[in-house]
N, C-alpha and C positions, 0 to 999 in steps of 0.2 A: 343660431339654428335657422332663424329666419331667412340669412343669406344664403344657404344650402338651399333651402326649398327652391326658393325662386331660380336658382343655376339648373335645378334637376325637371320647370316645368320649362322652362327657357331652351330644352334641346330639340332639336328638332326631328328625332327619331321618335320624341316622347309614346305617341299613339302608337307605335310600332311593338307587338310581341316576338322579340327576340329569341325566346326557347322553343324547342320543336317539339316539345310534350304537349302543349296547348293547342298547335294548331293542326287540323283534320286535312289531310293532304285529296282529300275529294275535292274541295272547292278551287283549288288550283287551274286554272284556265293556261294556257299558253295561246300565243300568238303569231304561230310561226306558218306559214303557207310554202311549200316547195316549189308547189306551180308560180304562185304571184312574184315566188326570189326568181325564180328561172328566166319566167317572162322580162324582165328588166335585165337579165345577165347577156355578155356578150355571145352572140353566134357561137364559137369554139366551145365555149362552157357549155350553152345549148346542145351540141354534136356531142358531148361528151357523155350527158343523162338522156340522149334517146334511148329510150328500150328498142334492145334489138332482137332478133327471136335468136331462142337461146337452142343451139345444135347439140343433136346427143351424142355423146361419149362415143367416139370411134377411133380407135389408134390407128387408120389408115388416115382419118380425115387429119389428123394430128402431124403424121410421117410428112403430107406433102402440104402443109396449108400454104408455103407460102416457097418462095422460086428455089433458095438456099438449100431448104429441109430435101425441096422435090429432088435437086441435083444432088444430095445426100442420098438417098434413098435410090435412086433408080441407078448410082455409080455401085453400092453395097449391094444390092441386086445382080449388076451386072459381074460385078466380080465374083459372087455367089455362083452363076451359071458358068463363068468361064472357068474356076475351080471345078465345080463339077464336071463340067465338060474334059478336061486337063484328066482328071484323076479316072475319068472312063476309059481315057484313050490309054492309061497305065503311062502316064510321063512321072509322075511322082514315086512310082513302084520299083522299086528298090529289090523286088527280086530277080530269078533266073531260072532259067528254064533247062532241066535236066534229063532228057527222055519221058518225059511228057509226066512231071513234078516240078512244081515250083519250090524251088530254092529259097531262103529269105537267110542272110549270114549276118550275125552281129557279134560284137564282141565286149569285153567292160574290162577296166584294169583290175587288178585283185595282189595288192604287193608288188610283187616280181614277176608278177604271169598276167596273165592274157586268158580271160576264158571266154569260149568260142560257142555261139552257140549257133545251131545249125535244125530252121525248122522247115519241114518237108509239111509240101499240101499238094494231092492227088488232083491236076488239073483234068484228066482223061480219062477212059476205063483200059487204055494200053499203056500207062505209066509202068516202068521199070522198078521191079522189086528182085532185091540183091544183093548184095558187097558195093560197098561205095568207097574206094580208096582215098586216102587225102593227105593232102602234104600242104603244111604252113610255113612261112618263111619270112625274113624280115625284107621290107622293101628299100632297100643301098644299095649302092653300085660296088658294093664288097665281096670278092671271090671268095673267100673261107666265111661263107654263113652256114651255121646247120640248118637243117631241114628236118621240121618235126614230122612222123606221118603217124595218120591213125587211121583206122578203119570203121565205119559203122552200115548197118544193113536198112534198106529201105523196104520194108511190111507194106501186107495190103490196108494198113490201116489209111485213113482220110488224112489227118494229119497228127505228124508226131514231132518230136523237139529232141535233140543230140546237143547235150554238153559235155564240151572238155575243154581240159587247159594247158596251155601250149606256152612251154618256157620264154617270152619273151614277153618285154615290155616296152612295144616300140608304136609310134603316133599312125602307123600305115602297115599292114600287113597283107602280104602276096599268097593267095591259097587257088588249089587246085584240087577238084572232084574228080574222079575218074571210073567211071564204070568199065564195063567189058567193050562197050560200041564208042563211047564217048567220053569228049572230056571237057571240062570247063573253067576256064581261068576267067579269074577276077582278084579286086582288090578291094582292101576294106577298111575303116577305121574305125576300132575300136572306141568304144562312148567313155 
């Protein structure tokens, strides 16, 4: 037993208490300074913990901070105005103009047919209200095609929507409106 003792005063941690139930974590000191590490660190490390003043939160200052973003931003702007611009002058406008009504014609597949649909909006206060004759056709260079015709009437209402379905099921379709003064041909593809 005697040689036990002396192996357990013989370590050199002896004086040390190991368990953290004993010891009061107040008297703990550290030794660490930021400033006196920094002061000895190289230049770059230096530039990298200078405080800088910190800018507030703005999604513009964000958009252009830096050349890339700026030439992002003022290209998605610029196309933004030239859209608008485009869609003022009615280059994207996909209707037509029928004695002073705008026309807008679309169509969707449904089986074996084709339904058509035909929405009227009051561009003037001398728009035409009336009988509106109409005849649908398939777009070939084939002599024996039939020819659907239908009729619908244009109200003094602002605007209104005309469906019907018209026996074919073809990628381009040839239609014509025809009132008493006028007439309007166009083509269309159905969605």
């Amino acid at each position: 037993m005697s040689d036990e003792k002396t192996v357990s005063e013989n370590r050199p941690n002896v004086k040390y208490n190991l368990s953290y139930s004993d010891t009061a974590s107040e008297g703990l000191t550290f030794h660490y300074n930021r400033e006196r590490r920094l002061a000895n660190a190289p230049e770059s490390v230096q530039d990298i913990y200078k405080e800088e003043k910190k800018s507030r939160f703005g999604l513009f200052g964000v958009l252009v901070a830096d050349r890339p973003r700026r030439m992002l931003f003022f290209m998605i702007v610029l196309l933004c105005f030239l859209i608008l611009i485009l869609s003022r002058l009615e280059f994207f406008d996909t209707s037509h103009i029928l004695e002073g009504n705008r026309v807008e014609i679309t169509g969707t597949f449904y089986e074996d047919t084709t339904i058509v649909l035909v929405k009227k909006t009051v561009k003037n206060q001398n728009s035409y209200t009336g009988a509106v004759d109409i005849a649908v056709s398939v777009n070939t260079e084939a002599d024996q095609i039939p020819v659907y015709y239908h009729r619908i009437f244009f109200t003094m209402e602002n605007e209104e929507v005309y469906r019907f379905a018209v026996p074919y099921n073809s990628e381009e379709l040839l239609m014509v409106l025809q009132t008493e003064k006028n007439t309007l041909k166009l083509s269309f593809k159905p969605q």
